[in-house]
N, C-alpha and C positions, 0 to 999 in steps of 0.2 A: 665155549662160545654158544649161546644162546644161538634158536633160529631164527633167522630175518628176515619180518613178515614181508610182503610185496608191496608197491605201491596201491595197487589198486585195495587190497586190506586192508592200508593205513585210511587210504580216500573213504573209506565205507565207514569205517568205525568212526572217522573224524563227523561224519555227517549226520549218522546214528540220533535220529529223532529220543529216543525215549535215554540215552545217554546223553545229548546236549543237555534235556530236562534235567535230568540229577544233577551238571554240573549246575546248571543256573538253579537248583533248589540250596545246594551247598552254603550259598550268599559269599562265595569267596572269589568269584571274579571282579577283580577292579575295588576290590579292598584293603582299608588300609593294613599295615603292617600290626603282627599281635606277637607280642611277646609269650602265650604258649605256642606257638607254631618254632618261635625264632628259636625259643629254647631247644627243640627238640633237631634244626640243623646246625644248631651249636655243640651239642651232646655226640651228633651223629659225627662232625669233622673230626672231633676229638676223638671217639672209640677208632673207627677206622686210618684213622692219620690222614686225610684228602685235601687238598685245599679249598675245597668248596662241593657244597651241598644245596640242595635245593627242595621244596614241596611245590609242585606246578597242576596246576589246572588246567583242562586243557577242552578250548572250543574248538565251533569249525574256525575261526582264522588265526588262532592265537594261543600260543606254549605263556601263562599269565603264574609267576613265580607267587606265591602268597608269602613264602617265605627266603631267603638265600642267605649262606652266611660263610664268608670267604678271609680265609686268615690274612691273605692281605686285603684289601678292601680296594674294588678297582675306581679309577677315577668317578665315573659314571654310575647311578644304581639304576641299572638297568631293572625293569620289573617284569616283563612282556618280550615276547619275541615271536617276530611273523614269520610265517615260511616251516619248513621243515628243522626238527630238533632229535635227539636222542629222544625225549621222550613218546615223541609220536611212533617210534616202534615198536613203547608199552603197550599201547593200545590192544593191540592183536595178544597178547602172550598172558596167558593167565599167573605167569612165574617171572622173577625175574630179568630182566635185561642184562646180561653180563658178557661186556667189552672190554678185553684185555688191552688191546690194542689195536686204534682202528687205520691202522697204516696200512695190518694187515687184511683189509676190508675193503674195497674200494665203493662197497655199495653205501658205505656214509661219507664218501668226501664234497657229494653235494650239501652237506650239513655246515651253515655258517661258522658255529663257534669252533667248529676243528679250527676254521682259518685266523676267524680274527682273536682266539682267545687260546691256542695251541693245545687245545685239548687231545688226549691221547688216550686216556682210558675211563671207560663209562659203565657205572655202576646204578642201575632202575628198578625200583620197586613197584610196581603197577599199585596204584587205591582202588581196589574195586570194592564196592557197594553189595551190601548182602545178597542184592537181588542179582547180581554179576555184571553192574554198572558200573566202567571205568572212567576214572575221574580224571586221573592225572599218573603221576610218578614222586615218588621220594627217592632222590636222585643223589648221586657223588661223580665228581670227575675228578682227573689228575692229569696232571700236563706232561705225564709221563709213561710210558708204557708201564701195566702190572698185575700180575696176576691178581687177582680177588678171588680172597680163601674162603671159605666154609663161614668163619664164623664175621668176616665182614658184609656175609647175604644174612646171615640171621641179626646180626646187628639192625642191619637196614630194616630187613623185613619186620622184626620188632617195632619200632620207632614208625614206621606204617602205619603198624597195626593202632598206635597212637595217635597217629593224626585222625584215624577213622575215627578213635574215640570221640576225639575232641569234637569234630566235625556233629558224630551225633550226636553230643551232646548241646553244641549250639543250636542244632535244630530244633533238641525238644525244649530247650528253654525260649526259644523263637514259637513252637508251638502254646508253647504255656501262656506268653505273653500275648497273641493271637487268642487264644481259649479265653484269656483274662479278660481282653475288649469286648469279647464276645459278653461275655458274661455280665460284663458293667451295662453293655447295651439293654440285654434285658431287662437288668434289674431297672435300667431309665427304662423303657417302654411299660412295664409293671406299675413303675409311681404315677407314668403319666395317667396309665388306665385307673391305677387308686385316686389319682387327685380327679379325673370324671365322673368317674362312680361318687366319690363324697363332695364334688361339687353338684350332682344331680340328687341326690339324698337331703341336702340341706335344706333346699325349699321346701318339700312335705314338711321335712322335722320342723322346720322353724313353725308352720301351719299350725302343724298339732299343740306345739309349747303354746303359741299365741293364744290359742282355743282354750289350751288349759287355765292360762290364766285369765284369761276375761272371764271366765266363768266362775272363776275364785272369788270375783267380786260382787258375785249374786247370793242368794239365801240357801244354805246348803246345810245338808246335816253334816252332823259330826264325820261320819264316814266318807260320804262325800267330799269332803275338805281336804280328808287325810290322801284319799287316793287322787285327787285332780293334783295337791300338792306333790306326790310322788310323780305323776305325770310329768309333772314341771320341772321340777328339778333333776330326773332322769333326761328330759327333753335338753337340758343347759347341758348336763356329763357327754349325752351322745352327742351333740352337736361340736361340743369339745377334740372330744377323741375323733372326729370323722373329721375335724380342719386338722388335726395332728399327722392323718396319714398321706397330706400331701406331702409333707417333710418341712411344716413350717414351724415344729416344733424342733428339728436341730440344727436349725437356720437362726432362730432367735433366741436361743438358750441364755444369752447376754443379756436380755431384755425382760429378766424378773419384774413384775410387780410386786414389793414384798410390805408385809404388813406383819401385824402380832395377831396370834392365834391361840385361839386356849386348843389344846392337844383331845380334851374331854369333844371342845362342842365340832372338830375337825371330824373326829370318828363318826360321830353322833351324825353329822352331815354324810358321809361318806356311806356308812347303812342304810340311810334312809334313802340315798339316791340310787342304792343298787336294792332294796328293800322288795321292787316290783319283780326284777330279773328272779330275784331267790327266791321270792314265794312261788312263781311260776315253776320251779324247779322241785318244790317244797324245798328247800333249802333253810335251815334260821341263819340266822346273822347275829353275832353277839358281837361288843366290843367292850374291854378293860382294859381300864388307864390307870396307871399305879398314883395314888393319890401325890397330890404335892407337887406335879409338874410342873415346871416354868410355861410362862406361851413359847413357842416358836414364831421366829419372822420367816414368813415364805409367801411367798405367790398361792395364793387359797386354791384358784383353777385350775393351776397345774399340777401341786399336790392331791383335791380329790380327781382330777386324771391319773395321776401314779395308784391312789388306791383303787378307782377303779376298775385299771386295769387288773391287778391284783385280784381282788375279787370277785371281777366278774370270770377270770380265770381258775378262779376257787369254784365258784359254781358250776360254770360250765364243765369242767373235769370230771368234777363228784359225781355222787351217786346221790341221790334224792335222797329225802329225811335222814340228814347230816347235820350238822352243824360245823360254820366257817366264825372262827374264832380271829378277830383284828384286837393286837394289844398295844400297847404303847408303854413302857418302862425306859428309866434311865441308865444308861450303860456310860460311868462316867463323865465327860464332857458334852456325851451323848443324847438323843433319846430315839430310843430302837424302836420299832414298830416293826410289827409280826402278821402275817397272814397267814392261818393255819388251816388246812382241811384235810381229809381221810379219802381222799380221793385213789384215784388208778397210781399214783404218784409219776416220775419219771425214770426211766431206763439209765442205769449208772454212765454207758458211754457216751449217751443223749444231755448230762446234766452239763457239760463244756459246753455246749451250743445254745443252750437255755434265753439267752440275749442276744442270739445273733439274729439277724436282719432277715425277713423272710424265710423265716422257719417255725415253726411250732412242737419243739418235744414234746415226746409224750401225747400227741392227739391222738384218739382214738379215732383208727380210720373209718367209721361207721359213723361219726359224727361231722358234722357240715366244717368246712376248712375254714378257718381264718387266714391272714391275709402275712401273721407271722411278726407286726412291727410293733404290739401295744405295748410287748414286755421290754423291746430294745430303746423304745421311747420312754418308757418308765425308767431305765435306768439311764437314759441321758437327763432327763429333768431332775433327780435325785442327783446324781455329779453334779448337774450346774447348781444345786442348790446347797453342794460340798460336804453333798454324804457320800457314800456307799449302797447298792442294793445285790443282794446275793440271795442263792438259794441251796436250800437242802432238800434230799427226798429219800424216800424207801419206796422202792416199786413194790405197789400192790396195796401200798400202807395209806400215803398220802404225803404233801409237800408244805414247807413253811419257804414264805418268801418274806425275808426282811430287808429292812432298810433302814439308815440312819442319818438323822439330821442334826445339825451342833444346836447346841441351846443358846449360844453367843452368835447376836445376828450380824455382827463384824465381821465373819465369818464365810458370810454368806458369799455366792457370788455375786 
């Protein structure tokens, strides 16, 4: 027979501020029934032979069953019981509860279920909590007097040590999904501050484009022409990509404009609008197109967005007087387009996350951060436009990032 704490150490432990906390962190007061709990007082009646077992949680006013499982099943499913129980004398005992029989006891006959459920032998496993927070009990009775042998306390105390599992283990999946909001939050407070920031950026940008071309339509030399025209149409690309990072580019992905495109004058556009960026980097820009292509039907705006990003990620990566090589070949039903550079390239366990949302592989921490979403919005406009975009690298070497479009604009989406 186990020792039998006093009242006044059941009172204390019952009230036990940072013990009440751990039960209510549990989430298993006043919830509903879970078949991993039940299984393991189904397990427990069976190895020991008992007629009923139990998993209880235990407040200040309230012995709360999360689990019980009784070979005959009584009329009522009781879940809860007020007042004093067997298991409020786990409390106190860092070890088992073991009642042979409590007839020979008179200090539990103030205990209800002796009277109305004729219990007679009581068998408790205290759940304490790593930090030495007592929970409750995983518990057996019999309505008959009986010794309880060796291997019916490790039985129990086994099947315990299980509920503990369980328990932690809802918690940290309750952490996780806690962590997850969290984290959803930021990334909403993140787009909000992107969609302010590129809603305060666009009224300069639109400024400068409008400048460029009004000026287009005056007497300009040759040179002149050429750099106000890069002006301009860099002005159209950035202003592009700067409404994309509110996220109204995978909001409307449904909403192609699609037209025919010769593949030659698409590159050809696509260099010349990123033309300013490169030189500033010294960077060349070359692009080949394997003769004989068909057009492509796509959205012009969205595709030189997918190349720009591409290559203004070619430049900015590289190393100065390089060459960024953009091809365009048929693969198939295909046509592949390739963006090639000799850059820092990317870190092998870094190339999985290459299109994820707010990241940047591969940056070089000494260069200014981007914002992480060009490359993930490039690869949703390519899907909605029913290709593929992937990439390949060798750190130190450089990276090609391609992409594919069907040549059959039925295809499209």
């Amino acid at each position: 027979m186990s020792r039998i704490p006093s009242e006044l150490e059941i009172d204390a432990a019952l009230a036990h501020r940072r013990r009440l906390q751990a039960v209510r962190l549990t989430g298993m007061l006043d919830s509903p029934r879970d078949e991993r709990f039940d299984r393991l007082t189904r397990l427990a009646a069976k190895l020991i032979d008992v007629p009923a077992t139990f998993i209880s949680f235990i407040d200040e006013d309230r012995d709360f069953f999360k689990s019980s499982f009784w070979v005959e099943p009584p009329v009522h499913d009781v879940r809860q019981v007020e007042g004093r129980t067997f298991c409020h004398y786990g409390l106190v005992s860092a070890g088992p509860l073991v009642v042979d029989n409590v007839v020979d006891h008179p200090e539990f006959q103030a205990i209800p279920l002796i009277e109305v459920l004729g219990v007679r032998a009581y068998l408790g496993v205290p759940l304490i909590t790593d930090d030495g927070m007592h929970l409750g009990s995983f518990c057996a009775i019999d309505m008959r007097g009986r010794r309880w042998t060796q291997r019916d306390i490790e039985i129990l105390s086994e099947l315990a040590h299980s509920t503990l599992r369980e328990i932690s283990l809802q918690q940290a999946l309750q952490d996780v999904a806690r962590n997850l909001e969290a984290a959803k939050e930021a990334v909403r407070k993140h787009e909000e501050l992107v969609a302010t920031i590129a809603h305060e950026l666009l009224g300069p940008l639109q400024i400068v484009t409008f400048s460029a071309e009004s000026l287009l339509l005056g007497d300009l030399t040759p040179a002149q022409r050429t750099s106000l025209t890069r002006v301009s149409t860099a002005g159209d690309g950035m202003a592009e990509r700067i409404k994309s990072l509110t996220g109204a580019a995978s909001r409307t992905l449904s909403g192609l404009v699609l037209k025919d495109v010769s593949v030659e004058d698409l590159l050809s556009r696509a260099t010349s609008m990123m033309a300013a960026i490169a030189d500033r980097k010294q960077v060349r820009l070359v692009f080949e197109v394997e003769p004989g292509l068909p057009n492509i039907r796509v959205d012009l705006a969205r595709l030189l967005r997918i190349l720009g990003a591409l290559i203004g990620n070619a430049v900015k990566f590289g190393p100065a007087n390089t060459t960024v090589r953009i091809t365009a070949e048929r693969h198939y039903d295909m046509i592949s387009f390739s963006v090639i550079d000799h850059g820092m390239g990317i870190p092998e366990d870094q190339l999985p996350h290459v299109f994820d949302r707010l990241r940047q592989p591969g940056a070089d921490p000494g260069q200014a951060p981007g914002v992480g979403l060009g490359l993930a919005i490039a690869k949703e406009l390519v899907e909605a436009h029913g290709g593929t975009l992937s990439a390949s690298s060798t750190h130190g070497k450089g990276s090609v990032f391609s992409f594919t479009l069907p040549t059959d604009g039925d295809d499209q989406a």
